[in-house]
C-alpha positions as CSV (number, residue, x, y, z in Angstrom):
1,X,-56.3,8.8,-1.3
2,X,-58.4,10.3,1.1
3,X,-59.0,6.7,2.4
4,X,-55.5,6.0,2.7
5,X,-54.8,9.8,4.7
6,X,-57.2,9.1,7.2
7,X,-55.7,5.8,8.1
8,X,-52.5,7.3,8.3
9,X,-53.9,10.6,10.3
10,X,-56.4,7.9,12.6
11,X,-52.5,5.9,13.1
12,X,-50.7,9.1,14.4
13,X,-53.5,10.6,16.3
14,X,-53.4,6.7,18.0
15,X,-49.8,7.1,18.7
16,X,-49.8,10.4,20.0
17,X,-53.1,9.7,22.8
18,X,-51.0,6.2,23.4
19,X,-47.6,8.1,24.4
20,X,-49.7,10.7,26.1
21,X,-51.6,8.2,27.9
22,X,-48.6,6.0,29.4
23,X,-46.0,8.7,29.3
24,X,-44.7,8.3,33.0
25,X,-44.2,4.9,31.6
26,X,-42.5,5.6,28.8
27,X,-40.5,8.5,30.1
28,X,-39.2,6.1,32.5
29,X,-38.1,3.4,30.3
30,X,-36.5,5.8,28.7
31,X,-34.6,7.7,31.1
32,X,-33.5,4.1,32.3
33,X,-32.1,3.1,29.1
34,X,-30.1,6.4,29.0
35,X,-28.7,5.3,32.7
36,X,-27.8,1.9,31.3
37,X,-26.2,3.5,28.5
38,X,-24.1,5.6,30.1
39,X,-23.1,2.8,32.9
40,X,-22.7,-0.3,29.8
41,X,-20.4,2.4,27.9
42,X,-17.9,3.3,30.6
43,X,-14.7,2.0,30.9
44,X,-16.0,-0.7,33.1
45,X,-17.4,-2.6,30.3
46,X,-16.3,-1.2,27.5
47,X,-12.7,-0.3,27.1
48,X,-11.5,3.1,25.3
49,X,-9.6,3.2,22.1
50,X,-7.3,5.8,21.2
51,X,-6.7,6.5,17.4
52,X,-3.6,7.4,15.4
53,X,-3.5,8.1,12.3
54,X,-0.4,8.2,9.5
55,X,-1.2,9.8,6.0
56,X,1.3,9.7,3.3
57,X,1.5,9.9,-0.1
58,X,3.4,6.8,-2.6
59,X,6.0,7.4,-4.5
60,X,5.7,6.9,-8.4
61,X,9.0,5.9,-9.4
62,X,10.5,2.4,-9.3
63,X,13.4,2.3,-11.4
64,X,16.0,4.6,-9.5
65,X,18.6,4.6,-12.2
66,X,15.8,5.9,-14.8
67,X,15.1,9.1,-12.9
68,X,18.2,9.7,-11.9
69,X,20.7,8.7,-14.5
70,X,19.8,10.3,-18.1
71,X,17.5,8.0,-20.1
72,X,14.5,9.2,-22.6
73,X,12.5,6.3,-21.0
74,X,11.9,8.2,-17.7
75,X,11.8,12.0,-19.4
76,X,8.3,12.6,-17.7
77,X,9.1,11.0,-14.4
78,X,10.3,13.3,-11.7
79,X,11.6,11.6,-8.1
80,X,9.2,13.9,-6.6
81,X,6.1,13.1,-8.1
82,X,3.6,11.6,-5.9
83,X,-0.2,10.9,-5.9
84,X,-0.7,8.5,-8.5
85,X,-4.0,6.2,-8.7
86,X,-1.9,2.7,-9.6
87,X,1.0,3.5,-6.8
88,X,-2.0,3.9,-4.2
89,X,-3.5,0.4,-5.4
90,X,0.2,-1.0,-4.9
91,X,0.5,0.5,-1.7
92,X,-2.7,-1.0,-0.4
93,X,-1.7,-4.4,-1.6
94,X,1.8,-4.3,0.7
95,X,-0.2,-3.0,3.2
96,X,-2.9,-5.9,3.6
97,X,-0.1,-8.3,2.6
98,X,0.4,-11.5,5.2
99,X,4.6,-11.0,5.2
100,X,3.9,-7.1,6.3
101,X,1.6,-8.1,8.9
102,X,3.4,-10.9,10.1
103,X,6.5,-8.1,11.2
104,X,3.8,-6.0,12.5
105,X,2.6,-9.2,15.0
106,X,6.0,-10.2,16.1
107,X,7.6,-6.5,16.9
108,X,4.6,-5.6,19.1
109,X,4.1,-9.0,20.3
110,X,0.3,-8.4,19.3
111,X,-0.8,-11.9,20.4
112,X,-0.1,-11.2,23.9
113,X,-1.0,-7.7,24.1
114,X,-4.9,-8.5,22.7
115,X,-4.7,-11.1,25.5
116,X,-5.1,-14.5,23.3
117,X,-3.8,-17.6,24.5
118,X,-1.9,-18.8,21.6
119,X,-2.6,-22.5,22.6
120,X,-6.0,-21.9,22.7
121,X,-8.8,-22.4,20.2
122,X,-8.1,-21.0,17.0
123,X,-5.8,-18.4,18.3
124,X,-5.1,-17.3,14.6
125,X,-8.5,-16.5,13.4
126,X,-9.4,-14.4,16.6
127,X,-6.0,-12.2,16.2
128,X,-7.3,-11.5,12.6
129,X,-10.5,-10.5,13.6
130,X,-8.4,-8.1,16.5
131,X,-6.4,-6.7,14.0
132,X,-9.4,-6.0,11.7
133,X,-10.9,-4.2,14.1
134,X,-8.2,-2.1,15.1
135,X,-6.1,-1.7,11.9
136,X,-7.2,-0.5,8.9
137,X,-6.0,1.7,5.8
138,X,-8.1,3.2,3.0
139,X,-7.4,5.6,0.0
140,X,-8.4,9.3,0.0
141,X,-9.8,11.3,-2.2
142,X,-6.3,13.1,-3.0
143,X,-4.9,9.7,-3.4
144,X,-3.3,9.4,-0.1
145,X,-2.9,6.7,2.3
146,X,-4.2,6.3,5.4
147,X,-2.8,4.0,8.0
148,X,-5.5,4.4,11.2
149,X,-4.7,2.5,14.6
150,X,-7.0,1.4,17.5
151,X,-5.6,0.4,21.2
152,X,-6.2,0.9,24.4
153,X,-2.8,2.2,24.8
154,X,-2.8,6.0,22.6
155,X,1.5,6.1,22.4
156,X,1.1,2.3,21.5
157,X,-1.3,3.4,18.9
158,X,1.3,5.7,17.1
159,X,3.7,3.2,17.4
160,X,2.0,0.7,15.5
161,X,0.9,3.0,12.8
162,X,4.7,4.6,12.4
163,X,6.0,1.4,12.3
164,X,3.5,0.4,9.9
165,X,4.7,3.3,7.3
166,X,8.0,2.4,7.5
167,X,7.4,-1.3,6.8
168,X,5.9,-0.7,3.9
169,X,9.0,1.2,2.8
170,X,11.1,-1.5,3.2
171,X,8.6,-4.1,2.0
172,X,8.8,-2.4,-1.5
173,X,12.2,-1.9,-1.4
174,X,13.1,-5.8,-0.6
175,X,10.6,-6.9,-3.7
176,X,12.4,-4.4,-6.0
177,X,15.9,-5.6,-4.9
178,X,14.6,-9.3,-5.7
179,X,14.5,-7.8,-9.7
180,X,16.8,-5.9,-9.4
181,X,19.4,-8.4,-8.2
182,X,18.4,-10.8,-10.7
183,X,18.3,-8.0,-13.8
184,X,21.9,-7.0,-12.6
185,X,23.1,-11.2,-12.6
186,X,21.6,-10.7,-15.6
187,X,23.6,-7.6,-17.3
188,X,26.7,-8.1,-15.1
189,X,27.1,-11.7,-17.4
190,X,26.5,-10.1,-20.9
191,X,29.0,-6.9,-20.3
192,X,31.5,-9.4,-19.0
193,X,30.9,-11.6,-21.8
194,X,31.2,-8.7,-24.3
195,X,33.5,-7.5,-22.9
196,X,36.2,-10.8,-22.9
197,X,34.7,-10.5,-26.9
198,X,36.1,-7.0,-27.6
199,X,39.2,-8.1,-25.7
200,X,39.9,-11.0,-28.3
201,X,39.2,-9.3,-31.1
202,X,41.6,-6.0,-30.0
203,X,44.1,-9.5,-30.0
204,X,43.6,-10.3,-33.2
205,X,43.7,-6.9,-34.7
206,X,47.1,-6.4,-32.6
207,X,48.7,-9.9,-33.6
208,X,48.2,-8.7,-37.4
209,X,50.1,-5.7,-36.2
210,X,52.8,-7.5,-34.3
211,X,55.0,-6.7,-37.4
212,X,54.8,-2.9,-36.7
213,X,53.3,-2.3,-40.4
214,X,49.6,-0.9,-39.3
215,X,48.7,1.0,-35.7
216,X,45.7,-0.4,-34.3
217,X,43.1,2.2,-35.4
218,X,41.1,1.2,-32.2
219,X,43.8,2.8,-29.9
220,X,42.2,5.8,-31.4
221,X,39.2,7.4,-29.0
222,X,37.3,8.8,-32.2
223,X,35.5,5.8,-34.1
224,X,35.4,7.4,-37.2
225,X,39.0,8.6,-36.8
226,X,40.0,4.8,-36.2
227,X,38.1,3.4,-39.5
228,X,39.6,6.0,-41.5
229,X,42.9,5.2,-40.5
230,X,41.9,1.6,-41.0
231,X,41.4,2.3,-45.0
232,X,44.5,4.4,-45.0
233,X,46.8,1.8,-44.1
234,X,45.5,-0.5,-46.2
235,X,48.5,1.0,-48.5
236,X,50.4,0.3,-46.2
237,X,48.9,-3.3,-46.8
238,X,49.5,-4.3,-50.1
239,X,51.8,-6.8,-49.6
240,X,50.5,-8.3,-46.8
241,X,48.2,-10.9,-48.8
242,X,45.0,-11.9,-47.1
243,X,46.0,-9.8,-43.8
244,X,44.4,-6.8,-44.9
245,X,41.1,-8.5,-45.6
246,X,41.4,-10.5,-42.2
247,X,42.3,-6.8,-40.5
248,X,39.1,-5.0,-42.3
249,X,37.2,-7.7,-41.3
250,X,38.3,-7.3,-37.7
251,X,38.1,-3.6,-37.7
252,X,34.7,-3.6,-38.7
253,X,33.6,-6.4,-35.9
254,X,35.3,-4.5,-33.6
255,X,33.4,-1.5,-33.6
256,X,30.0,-3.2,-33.9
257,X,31.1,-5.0,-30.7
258,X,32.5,-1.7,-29.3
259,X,29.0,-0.4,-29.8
260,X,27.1,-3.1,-28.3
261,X,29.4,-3.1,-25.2
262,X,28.9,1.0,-25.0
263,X,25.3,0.3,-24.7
264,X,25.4,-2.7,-22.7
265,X,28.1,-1.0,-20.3
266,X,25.1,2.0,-19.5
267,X,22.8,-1.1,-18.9
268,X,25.1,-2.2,-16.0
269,X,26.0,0.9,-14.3
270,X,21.7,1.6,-14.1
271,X,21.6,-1.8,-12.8
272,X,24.1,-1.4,-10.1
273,X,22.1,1.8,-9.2
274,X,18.9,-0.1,-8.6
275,X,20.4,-2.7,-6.9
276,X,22.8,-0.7,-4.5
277,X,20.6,2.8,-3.9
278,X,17.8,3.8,-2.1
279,X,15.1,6.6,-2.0
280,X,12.2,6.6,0.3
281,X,8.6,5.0,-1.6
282,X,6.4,7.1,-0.2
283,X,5.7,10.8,1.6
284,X,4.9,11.3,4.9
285,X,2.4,13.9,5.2
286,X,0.9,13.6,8.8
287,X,3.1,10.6,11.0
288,X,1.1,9.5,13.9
289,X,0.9,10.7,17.2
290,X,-0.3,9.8,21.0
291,X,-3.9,10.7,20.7
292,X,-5.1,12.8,24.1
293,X,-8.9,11.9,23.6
294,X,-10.6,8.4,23.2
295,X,-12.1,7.8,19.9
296,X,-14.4,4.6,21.2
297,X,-16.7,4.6,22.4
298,X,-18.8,8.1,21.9
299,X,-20.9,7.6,24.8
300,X,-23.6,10.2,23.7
301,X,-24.0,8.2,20.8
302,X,-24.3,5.4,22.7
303,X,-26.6,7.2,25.3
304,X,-29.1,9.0,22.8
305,X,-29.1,5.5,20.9
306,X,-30.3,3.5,23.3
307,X,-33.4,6.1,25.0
308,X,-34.6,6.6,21.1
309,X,-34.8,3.1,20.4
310,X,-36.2,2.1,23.7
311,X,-39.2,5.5,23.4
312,X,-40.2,3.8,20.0
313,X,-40.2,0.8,21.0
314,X,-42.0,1.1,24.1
315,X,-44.7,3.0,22.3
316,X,-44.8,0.1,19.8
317,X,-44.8,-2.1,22.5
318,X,-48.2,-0.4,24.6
319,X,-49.8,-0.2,21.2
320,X,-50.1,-3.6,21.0
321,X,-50.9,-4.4,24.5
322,X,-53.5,-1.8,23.9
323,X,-54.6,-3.8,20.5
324,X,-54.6,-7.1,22.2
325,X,-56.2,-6.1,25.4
326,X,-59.0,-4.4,23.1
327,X,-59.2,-7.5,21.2
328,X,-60.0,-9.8,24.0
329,X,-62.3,-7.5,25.6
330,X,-64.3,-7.9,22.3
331,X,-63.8,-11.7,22.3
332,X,-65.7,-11.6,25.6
333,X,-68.0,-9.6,24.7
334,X,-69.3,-11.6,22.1
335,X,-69.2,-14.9,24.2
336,X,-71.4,-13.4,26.9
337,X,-73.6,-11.6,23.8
């Protein structure tokens, strides 16, 4: 230990007499790399970058006619609700999706405006690497979204993220109309189907009526009403043969059918609802505005950056100079030895 202390004291004491010993030298590399700092980081050479930044909040419901329409499935779902860890995923997906992107490249003609000739080489693969750069989202910590634009131009920043927000609305709202259109083809089919069946068996009942003898019960609003009046006119029935048997049969088909269209009819009106309605996917918190300062680059950073690493390394730099120069002074004192 002691060993290994001294060699570590005997290494800084060395630094310290070699920065003392060339520190004109050193103080002026390093005031000359804070010169070329501050020169390499202006606009000249480096352009500025404005940020703006969108943070919202997605929304947790997806079936429209759930929330709003009564149905037990959806008791715990409010059209408010927000902040959920799975909608955030979702959100993120949309967001770094190729079709949402694509908009985003065609309504602010980004090809042109990052100044890439299109019939150049590999046109594609350098505007990816742009938009990389200058586009990017990320979840918070509240399990929020944030959409954060870079670009020369600060209102065309804002833009670009705005636009970007309401994209993804309408990106989630064309893949849900995709279901929803085929869930209401769907429906629509069965309830008309069912429907055309209840008509044809109301027929039958009515065409075993035709003589006046029985009412059809089913003109009746109350079910049970209806089957009730169904056994009472059996009486009425006793000489009609095989006709009452047919007609109990039919009564009894009907409001099985009756029940299944009911249920089938409340299936259809939901689907209409998601298929015709809208309500926004996500919550704005903060939209995006025309930032007033740069965000890149921080020149101090940039500055203080380049005279610490050029100090130590010019220190590292004399020490071995200093190392070598002692070295071949040795070398030649041994030859002439």
């Amino acid at each position: 230990m002691k060993e290994s202390n001294s060699a570590y004291d005997f290494s800084l004491v060395e630094v310290l007499r070699f920065a003392l010993k060339w520190k004109w030298h050193i103080l002026s590399l390093t005031t000359l790399a804070g010169i070329a700092g501050a020169v390499f980081s202006g606009p000249t050479f480096i352009t500025p970058k404005f940020a703006s930044t969108v943070v919202f909040y997605p929304s947790t419901i997806n079936s429209i006619s759930g929330v709003v329409l009564s149905d037990n499935q959806f008791k715990d779902k409010d059209a408010l609700e927000f902040g959920e860890e799975e909608e955030a995923e979702y959100a993120l997906q949309i967001l770094n999706s190729a079709p949402l992107m694509t908009k985003v490249i065609e309504r602010f003609d980004l090809m042109n405006h990052y100044d890439i000739d299109p019939n150049g080489s590999f046109p594609y693969t350098k505007l990816e690497k742009e938009i990389k750069s200058n586009i990017s989202f990320r979840r918070t910590e509240l399990l929020s979204i944030e959409i954060q634009v870079l670009d020369k131009d600060p209102q065309l920043a804002a833009e670009i993220a705005n636009y970007i927000s309401a994209a993804l609305d309408t990106a989630k709202t064309q893949i849900q109309r995709q279901v929803a259109q085929k869930a209401f083809e769907i429906i629509e089919k069965e309830y008309q189907s069912k429907l055309a069946e209840v008509e044809q068996l109301k027929d039958g009942i009515n065409a075993l009526n035709s003589g006046g003898v029985v009412e059809n019960p089913f003109n009746r609003k109350n079910k049970r009403a209806a089957r009730n009046d169904a056994l009472l006119n059996a009486d009425k029935l006793q000489g009609a043969g095989n006709n009452l048997g047919t007609l109990l049969s039919l009564t009894e088909s009907l409001s099985l059918q009756v029940e299944q269209l009911n249920e089938l009819q409340r299936k259809y009106e939901r689907s209409k609802v998601d298929l015709n309605e809208y309500i926004p996917h996500h919550f704005v918190v903060t939209p995006a505005s025309a930032a007033e300062k740069k965000t890149k680059p921080v020149r101090w950073i940039i500055v203080l950056g380049a005279m610490f690493s050029t100090f130590f390394l010019s220190i590292i730099m004399i020490i071995l100079i200093e190392r070598l120069r002692d070295s071949f002074k040795s070398l030649k004192l041994e030859e002439e030895a």
